[in-house]
Chimera marker file (.cmm) of the C-alpha trace (Angstrom):
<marker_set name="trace">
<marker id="1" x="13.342" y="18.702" z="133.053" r="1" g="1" b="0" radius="0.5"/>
<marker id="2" x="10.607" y="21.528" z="133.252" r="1" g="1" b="0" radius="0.5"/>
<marker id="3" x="7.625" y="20.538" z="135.393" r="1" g="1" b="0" radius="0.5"/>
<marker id="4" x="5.227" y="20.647" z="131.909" r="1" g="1" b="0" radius="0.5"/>
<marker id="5" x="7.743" y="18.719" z="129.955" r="1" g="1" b="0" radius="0.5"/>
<marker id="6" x="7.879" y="16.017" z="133.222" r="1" g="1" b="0" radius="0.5"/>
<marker id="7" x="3.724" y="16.217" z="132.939" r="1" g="1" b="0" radius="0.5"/>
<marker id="8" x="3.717" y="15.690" z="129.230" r="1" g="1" b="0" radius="0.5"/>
<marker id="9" x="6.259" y="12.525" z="129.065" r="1" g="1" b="0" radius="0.5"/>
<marker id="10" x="3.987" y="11.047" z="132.299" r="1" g="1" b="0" radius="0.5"/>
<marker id="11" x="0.725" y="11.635" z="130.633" r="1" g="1" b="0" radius="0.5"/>
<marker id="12" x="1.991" y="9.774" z="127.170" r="1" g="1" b="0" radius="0.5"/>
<marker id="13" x="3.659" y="6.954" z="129.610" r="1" g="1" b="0" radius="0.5"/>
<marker id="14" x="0.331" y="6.383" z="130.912" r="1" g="1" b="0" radius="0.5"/>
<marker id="15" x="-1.344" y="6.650" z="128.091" r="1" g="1" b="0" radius="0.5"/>
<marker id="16" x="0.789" y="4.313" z="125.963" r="1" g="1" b="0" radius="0.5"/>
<marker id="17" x="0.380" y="1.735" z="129.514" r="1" g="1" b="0" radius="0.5"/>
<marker id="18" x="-3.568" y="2.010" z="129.177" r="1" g="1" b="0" radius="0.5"/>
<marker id="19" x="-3.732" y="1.293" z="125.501" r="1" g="1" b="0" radius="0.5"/>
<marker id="20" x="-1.514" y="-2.094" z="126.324" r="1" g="1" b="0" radius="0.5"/>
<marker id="21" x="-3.640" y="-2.902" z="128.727" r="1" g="1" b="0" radius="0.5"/>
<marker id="22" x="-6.571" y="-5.855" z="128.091" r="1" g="1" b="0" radius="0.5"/>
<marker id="23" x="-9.884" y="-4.843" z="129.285" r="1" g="1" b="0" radius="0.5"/>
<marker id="24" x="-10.998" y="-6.345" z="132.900" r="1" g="1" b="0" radius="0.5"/>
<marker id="25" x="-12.957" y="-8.785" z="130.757" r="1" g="1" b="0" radius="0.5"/>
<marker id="26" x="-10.230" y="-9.672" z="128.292" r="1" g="1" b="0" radius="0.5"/>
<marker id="27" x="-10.857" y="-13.909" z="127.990" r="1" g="1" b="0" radius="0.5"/>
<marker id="28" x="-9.557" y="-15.133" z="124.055" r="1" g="1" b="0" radius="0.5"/>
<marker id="29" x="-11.790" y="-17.753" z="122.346" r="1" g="1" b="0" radius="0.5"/>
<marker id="30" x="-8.629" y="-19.780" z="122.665" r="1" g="1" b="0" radius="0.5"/>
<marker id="31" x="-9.230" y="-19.406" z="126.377" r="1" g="1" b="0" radius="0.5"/>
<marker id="32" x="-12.634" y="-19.972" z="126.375" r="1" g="1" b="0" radius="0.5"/>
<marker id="33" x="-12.489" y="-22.969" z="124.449" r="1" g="1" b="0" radius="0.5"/>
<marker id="34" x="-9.649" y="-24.168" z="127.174" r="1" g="1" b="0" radius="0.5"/>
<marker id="35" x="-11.810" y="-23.234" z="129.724" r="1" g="1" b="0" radius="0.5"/>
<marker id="36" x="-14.429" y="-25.045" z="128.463" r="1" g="1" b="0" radius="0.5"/>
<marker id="37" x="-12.574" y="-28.004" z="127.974" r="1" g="1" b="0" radius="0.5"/>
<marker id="38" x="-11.320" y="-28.159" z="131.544" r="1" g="1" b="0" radius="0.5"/>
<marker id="39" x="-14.346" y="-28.177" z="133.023" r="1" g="1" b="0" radius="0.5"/>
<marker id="40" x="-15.467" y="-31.019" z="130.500" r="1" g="1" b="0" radius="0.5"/>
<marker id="41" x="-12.685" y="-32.913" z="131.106" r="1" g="1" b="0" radius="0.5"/>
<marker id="42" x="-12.991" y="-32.766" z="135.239" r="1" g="1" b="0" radius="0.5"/>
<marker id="43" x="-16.438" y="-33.761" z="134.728" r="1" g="1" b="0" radius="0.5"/>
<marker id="44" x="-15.411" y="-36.799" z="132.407" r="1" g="1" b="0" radius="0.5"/>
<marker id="45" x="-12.747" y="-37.998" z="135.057" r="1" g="1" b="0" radius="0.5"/>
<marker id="46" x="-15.132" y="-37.949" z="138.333" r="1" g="1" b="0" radius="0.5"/>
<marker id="47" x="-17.327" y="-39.943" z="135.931" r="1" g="1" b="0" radius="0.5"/>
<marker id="48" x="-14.338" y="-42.903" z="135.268" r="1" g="1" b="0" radius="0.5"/>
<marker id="49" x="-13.331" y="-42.294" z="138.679" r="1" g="1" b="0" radius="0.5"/>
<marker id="50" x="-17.387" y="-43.776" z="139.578" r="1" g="1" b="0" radius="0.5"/>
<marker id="51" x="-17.060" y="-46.579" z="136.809" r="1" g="1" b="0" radius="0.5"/>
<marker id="52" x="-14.037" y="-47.959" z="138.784" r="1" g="1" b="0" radius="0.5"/>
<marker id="53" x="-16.588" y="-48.749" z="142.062" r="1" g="1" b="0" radius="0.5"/>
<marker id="54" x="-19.135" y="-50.339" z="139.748" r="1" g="1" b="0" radius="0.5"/>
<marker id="55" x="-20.342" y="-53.742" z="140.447" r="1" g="1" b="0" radius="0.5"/>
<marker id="56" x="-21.224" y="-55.329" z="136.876" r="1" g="1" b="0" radius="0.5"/>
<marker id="57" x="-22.200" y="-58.931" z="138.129" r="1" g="1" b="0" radius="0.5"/>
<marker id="58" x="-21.191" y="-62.024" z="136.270" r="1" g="1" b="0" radius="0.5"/>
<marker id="59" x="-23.844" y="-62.329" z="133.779" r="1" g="1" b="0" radius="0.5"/>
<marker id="60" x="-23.579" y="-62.153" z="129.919" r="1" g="1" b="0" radius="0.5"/>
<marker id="61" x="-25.892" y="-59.543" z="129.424" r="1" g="1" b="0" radius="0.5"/>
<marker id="62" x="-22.925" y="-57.249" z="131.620" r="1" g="1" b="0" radius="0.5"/>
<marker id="63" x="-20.438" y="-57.822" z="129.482" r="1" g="1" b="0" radius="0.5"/>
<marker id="64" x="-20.278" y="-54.047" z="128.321" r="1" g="1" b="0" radius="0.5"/>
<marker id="65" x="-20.304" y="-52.718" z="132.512" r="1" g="1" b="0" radius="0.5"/>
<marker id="66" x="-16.829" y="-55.369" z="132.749" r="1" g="1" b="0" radius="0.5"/>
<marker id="67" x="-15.329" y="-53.733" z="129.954" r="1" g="1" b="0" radius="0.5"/>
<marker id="68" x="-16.419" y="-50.175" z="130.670" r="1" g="1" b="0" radius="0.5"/>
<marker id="69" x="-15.424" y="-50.872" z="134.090" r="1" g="1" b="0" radius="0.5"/>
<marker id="70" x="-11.569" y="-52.498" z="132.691" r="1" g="1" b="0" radius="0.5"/>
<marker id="71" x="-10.814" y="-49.351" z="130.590" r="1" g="1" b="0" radius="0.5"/>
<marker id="72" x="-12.106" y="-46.740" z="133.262" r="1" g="1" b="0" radius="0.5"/>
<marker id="73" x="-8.561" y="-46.047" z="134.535" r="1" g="1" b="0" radius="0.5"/>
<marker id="74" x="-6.432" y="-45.160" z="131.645" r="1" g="1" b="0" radius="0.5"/>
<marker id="75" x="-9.166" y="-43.368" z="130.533" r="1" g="1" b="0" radius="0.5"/>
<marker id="76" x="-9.066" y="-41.489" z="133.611" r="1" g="1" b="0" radius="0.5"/>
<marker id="77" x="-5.444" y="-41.007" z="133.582" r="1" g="1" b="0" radius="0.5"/>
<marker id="78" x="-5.879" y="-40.024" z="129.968" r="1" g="1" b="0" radius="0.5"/>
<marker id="79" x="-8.461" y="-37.337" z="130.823" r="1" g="1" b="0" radius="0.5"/>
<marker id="80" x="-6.649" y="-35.980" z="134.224" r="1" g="1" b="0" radius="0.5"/>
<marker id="81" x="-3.495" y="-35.509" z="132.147" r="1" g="1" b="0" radius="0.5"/>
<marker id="82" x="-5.985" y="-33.182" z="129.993" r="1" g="1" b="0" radius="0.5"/>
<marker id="83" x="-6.764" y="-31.585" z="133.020" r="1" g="1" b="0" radius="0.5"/>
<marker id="84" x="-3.555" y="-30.500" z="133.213" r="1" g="1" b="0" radius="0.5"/>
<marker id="85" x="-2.602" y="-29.447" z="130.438" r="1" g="1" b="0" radius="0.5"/>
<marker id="86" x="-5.578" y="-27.105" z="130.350" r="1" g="1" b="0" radius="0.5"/>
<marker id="87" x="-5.359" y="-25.784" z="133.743" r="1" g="1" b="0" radius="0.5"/>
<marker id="88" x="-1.481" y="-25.306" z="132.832" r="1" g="1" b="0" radius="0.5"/>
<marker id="89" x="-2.292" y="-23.191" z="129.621" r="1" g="1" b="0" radius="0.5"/>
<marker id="90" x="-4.729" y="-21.085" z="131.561" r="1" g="1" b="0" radius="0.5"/>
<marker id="91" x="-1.973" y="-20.698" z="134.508" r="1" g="1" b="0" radius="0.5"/>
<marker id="92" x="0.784" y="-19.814" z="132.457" r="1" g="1" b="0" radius="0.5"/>
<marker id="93" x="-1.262" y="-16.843" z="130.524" r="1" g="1" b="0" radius="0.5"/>
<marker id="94" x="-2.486" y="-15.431" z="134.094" r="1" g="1" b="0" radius="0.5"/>
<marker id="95" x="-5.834" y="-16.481" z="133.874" r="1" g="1" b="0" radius="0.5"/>
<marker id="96" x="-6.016" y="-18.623" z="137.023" r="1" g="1" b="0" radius="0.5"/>
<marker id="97" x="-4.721" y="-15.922" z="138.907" r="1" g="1" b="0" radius="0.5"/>
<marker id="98" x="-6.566" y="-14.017" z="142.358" r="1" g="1" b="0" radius="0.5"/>
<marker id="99" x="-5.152" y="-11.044" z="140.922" r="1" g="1" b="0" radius="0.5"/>
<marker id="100" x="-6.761" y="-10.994" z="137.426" r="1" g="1" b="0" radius="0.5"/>
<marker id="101" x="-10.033" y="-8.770" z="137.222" r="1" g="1" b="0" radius="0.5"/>
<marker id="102" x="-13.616" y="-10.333" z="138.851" r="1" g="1" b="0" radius="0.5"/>
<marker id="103" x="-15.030" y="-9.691" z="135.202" r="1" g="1" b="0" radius="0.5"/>
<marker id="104" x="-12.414" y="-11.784" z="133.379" r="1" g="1" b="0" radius="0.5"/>
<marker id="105" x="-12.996" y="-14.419" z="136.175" r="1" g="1" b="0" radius="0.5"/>
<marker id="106" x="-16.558" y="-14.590" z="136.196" r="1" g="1" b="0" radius="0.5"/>
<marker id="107" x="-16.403" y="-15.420" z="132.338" r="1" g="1" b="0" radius="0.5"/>
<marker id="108" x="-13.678" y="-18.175" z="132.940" r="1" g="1" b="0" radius="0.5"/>
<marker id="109" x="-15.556" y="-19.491" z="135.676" r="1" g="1" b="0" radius="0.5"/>
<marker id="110" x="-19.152" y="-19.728" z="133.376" r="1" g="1" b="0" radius="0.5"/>
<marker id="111" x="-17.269" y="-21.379" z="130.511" r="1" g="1" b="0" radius="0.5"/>
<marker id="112" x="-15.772" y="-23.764" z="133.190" r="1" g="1" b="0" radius="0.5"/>
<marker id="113" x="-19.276" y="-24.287" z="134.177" r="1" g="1" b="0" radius="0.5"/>
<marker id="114" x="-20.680" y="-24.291" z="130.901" r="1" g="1" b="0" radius="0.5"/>
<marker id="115" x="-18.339" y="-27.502" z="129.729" r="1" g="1" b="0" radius="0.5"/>
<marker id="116" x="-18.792" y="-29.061" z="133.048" r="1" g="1" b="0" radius="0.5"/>
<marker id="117" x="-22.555" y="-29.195" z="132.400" r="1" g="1" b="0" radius="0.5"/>
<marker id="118" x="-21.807" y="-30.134" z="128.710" r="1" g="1" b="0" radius="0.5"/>
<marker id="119" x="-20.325" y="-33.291" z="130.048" r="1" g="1" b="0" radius="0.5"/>
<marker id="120" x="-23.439" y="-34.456" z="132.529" r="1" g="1" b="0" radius="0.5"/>
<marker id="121" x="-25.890" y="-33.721" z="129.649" r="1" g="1" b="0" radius="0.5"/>
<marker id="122" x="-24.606" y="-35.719" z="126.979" r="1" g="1" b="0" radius="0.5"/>
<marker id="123" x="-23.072" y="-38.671" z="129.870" r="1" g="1" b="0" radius="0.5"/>
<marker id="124" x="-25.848" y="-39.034" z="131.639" r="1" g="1" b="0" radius="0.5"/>
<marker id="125" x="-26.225" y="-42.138" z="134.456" r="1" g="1" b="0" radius="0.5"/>
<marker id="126" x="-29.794" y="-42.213" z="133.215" r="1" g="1" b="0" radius="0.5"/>
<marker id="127" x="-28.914" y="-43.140" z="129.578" r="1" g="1" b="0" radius="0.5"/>
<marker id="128" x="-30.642" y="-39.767" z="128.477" r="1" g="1" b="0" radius="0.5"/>
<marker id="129" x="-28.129" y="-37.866" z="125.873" r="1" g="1" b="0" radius="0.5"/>
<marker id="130" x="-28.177" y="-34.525" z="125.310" r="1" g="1" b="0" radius="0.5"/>
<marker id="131" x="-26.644" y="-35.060" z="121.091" r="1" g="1" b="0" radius="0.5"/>
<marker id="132" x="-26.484" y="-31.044" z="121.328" r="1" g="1" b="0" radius="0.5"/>
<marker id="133" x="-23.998" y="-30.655" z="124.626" r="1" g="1" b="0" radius="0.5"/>
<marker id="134" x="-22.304" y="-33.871" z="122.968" r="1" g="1" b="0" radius="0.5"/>
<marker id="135" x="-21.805" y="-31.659" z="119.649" r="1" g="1" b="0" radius="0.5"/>
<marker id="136" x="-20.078" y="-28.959" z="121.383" r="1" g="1" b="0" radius="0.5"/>
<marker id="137" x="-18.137" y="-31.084" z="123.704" r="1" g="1" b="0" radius="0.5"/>
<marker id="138" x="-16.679" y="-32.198" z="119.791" r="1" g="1" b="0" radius="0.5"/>
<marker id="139" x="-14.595" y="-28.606" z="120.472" r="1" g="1" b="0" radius="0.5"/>
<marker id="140" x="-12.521" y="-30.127" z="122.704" r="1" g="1" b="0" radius="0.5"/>
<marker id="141" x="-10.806" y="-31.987" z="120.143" r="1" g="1" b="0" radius="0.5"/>
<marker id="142" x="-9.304" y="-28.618" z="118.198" r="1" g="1" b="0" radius="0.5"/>
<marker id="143" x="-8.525" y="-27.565" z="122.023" r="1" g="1" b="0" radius="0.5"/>
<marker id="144" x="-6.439" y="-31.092" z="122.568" r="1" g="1" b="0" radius="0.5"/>
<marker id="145" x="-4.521" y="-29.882" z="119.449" r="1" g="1" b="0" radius="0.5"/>
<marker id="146" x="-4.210" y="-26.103" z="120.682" r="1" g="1" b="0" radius="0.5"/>
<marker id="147" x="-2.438" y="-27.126" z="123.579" r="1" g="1" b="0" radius="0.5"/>
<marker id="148" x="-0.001" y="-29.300" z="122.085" r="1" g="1" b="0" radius="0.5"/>
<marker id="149" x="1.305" y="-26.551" z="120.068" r="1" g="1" b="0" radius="0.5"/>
<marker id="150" x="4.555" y="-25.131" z="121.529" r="1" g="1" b="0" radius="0.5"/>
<marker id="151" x="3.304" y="-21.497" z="120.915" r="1" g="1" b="0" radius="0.5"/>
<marker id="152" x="0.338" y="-21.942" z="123.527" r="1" g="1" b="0" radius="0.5"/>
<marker id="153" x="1.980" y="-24.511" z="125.876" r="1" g="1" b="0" radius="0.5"/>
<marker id="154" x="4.278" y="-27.315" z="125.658" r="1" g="1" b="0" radius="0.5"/>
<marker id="155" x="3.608" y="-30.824" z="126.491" r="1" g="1" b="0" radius="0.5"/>
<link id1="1" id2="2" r="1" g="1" b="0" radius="0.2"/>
<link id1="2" id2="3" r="1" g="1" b="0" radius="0.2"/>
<link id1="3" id2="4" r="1" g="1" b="0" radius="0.2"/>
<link id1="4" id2="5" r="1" g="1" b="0" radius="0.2"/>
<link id1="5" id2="6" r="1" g="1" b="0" radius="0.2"/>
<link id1="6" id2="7" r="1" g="1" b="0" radius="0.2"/>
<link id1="7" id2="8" r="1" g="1" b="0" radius="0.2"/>
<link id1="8" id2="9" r="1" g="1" b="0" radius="0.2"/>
<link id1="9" id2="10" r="1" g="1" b="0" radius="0.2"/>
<link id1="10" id2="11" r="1" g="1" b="0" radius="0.2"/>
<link id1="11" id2="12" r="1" g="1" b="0" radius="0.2"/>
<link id1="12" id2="13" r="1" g="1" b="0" radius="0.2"/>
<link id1="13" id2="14" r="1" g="1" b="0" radius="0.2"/>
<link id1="14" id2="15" r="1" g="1" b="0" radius="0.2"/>
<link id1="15" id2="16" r="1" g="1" b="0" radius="0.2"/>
<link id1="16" id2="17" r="1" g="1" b="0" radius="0.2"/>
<link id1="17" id2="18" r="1" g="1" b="0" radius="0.2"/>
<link id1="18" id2="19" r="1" g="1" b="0" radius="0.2"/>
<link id1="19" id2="20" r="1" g="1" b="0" radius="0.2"/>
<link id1="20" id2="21" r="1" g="1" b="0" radius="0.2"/>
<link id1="21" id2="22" r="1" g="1" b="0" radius="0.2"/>
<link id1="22" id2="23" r="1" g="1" b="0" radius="0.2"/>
<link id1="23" id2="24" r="1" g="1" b="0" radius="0.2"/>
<link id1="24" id2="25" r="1" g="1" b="0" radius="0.2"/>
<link id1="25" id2="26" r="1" g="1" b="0" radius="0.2"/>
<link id1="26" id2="27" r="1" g="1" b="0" radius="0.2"/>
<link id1="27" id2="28" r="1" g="1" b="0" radius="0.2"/>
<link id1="28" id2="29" r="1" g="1" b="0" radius="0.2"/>
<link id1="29" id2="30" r="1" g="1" b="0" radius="0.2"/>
<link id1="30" id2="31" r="1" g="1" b="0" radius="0.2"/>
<link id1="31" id2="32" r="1" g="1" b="0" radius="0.2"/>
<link id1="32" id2="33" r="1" g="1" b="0" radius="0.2"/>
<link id1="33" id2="34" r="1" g="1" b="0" radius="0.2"/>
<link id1="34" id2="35" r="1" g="1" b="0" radius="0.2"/>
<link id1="35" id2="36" r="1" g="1" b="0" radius="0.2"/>
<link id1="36" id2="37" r="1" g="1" b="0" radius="0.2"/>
<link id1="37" id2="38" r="1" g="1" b="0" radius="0.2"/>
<link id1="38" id2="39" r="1" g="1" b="0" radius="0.2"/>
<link id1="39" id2="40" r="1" g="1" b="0" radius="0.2"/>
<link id1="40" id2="41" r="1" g="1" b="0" radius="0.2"/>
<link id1="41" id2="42" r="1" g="1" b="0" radius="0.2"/>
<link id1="42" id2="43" r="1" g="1" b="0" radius="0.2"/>
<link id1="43" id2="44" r="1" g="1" b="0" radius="0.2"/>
<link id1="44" id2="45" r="1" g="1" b="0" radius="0.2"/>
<link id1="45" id2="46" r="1" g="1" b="0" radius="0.2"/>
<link id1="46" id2="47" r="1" g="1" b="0" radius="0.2"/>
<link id1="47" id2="48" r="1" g="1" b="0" radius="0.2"/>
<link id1="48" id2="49" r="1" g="1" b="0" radius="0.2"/>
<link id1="49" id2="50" r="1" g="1" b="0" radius="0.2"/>
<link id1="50" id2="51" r="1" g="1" b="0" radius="0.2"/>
<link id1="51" id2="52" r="1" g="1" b="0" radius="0.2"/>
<link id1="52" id2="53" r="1" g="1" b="0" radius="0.2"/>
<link id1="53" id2="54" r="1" g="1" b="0" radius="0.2"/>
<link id1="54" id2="55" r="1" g="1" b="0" radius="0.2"/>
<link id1="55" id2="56" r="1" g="1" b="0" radius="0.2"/>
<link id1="56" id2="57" r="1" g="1" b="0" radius="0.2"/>
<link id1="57" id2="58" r="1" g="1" b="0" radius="0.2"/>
<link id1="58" id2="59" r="1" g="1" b="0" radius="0.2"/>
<link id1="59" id2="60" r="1" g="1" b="0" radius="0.2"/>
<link id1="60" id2="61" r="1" g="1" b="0" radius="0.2"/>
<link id1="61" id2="62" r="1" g="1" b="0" radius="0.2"/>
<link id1="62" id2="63" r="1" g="1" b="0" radius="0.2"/>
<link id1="63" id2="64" r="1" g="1" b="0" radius="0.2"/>
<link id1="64" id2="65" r="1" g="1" b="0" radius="0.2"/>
<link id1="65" id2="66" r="1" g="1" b="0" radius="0.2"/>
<link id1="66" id2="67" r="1" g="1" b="0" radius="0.2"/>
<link id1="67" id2="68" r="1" g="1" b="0" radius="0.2"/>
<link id1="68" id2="69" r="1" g="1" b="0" radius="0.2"/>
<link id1="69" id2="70" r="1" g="1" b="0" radius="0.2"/>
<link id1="70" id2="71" r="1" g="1" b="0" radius="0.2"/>
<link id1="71" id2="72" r="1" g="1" b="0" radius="0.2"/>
<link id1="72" id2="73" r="1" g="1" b="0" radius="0.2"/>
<link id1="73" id2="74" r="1" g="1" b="0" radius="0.2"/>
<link id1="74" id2="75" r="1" g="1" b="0" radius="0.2"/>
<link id1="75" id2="76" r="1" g="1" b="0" radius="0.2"/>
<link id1="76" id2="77" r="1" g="1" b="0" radius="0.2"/>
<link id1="77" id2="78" r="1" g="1" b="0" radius="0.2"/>
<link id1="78" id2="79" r="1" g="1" b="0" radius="0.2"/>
<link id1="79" id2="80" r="1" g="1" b="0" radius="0.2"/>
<link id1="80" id2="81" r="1" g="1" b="0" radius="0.2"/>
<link id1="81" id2="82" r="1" g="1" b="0" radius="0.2"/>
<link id1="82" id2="83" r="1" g="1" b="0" radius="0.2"/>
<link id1="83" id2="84" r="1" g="1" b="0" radius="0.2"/>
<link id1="84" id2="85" r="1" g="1" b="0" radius="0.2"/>
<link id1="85" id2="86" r="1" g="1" b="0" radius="0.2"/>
<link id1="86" id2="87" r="1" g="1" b="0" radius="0.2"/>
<link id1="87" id2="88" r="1" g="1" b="0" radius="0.2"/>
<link id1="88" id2="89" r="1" g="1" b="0" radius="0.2"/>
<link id1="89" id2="90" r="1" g="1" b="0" radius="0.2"/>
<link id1="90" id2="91" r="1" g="1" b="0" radius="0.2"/>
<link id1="91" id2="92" r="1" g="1" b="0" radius="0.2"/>
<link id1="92" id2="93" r="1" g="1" b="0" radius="0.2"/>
<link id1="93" id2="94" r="1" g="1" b="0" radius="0.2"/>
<link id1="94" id2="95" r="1" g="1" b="0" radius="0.2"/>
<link id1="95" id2="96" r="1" g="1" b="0" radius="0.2"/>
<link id1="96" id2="97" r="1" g="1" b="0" radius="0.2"/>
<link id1="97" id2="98" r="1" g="1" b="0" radius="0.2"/>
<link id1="98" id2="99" r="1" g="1" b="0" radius="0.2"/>
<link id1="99" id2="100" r="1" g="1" b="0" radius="0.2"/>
<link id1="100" id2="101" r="1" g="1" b="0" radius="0.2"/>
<link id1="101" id2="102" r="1" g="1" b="0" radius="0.2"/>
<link id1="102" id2="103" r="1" g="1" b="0" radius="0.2"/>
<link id1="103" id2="104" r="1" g="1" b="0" radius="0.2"/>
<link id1="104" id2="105" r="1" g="1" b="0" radius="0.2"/>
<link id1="105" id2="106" r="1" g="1" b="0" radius="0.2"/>
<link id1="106" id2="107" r="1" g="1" b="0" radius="0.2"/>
<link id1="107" id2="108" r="1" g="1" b="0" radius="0.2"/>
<link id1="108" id2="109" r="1" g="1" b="0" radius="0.2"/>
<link id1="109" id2="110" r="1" g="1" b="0" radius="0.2"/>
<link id1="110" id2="111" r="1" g="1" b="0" radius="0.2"/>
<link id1="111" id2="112" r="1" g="1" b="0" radius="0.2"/>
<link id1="112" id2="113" r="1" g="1" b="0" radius="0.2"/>
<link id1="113" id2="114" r="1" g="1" b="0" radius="0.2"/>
<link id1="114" id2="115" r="1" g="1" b="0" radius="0.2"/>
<link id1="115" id2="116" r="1" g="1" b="0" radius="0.2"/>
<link id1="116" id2="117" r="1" g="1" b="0" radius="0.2"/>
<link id1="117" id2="118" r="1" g="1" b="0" radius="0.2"/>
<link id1="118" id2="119" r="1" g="1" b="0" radius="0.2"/>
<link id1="119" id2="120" r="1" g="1" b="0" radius="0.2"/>
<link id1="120" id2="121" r="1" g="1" b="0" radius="0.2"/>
<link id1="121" id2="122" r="1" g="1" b="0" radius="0.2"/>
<link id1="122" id2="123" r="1" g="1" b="0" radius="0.2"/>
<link id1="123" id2="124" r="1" g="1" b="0" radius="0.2"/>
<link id1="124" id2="125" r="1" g="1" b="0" radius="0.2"/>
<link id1="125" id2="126" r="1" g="1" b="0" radius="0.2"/>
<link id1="126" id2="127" r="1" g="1" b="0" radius="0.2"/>
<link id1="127" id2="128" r="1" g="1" b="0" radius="0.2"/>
<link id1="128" id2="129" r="1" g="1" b="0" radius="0.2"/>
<link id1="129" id2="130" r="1" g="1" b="0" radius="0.2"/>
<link id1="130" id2="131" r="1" g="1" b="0" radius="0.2"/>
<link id1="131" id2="132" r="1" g="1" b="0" radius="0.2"/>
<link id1="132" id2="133" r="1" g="1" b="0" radius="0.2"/>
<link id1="133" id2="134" r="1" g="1" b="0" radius="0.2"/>
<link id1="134" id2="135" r="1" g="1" b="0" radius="0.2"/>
<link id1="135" id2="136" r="1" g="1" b="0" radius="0.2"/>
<link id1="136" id2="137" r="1" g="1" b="0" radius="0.2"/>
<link id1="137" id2="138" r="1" g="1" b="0" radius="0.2"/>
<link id1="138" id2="139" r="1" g="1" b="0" radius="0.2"/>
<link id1="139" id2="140" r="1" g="1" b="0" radius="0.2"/>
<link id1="140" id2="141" r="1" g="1" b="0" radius="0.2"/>
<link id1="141" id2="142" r="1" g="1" b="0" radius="0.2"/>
<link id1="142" id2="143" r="1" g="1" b="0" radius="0.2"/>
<link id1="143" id2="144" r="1" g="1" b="0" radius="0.2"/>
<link id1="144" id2="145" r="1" g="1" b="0" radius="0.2"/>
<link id1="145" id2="146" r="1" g="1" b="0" radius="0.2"/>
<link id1="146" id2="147" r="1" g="1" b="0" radius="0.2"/>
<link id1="147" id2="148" r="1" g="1" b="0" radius="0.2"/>
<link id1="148" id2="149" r="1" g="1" b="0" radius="0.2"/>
<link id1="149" id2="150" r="1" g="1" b="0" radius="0.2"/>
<link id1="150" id2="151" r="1" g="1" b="0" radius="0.2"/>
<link id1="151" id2="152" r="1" g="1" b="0" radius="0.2"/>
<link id1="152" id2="153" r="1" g="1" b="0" radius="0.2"/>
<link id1="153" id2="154" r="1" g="1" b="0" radius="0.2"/>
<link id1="154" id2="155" r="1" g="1" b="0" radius="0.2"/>
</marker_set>
């Protein structure tokens, strides 16, 4: 091949590689609704994880601290194998990786951080809900779904 003709197909291989290429910051909602989710769902299993060490006391009026306190770990095991299944979709598409760009992680990280902080506003230990984080924790529902699918992730 000539040394323009070698140029030329180099320049269009390139070319063709950088218009396949995401952006550094290239997070789907999909993904940021997982995201989101994960970091709901950690939160929500540290907070059965404390239920478990309550002490409720024998009196009447405790009745709802026993039961609370009864369904804490299948709850818990209910929300760690969302965990999971979250932190697998974002693994298998790259997402969790070193490698990807600090942009793309930085955004992963905030909605992360964002549904973490969901969770402690609308549980609060001091009885004080936040009905707006507990709206948009309602997302995680469509994101249970998501996952399920077998062309995101399988169970």
């Amino acid at each position: 091949m000539r040394p323009r003709c070698c140029i030329a197909a180099l320049l269009f291989v390139l070319t063709t590689a950088a218009a396949f290429a995401q952006p550094d910051d290239a997070i789907s909602a999909t993904d940021e609704l997982v995201g989101y989710c994960l970091g709901a769902n950690t939160e929500l299993v540290e907070r059965f994880r404390k239920m478990q060490l309550w002490g409720c006391g024998k009196a009447a009026s405790m009745a709802w601290c026993r039961e609370a306190k009864k369904s804490a770990p299948e709850a818990m095991r209910y929300r760690e194998r969302l965990v999971m299944r979250f932190a697998r979709v974002l693994s298998e598409k790259g997402l969790l990786d070193v490698e990807q760009p600090t942009a793309a992680r930085k955004k992963l990280k905030q909605f992360i951080a964002d549904g973490t902080k969901d969770a402690e506003l609308c549980f609060n230990e001091k009885g004080d809900r936040d009905e707006t984080a507990c709206d948009r924790l309602q997302r995680c529902i469509e994101a249970e779904k998501l996952t399920r699918t077998p062309g995101i992730a399988s169970e």
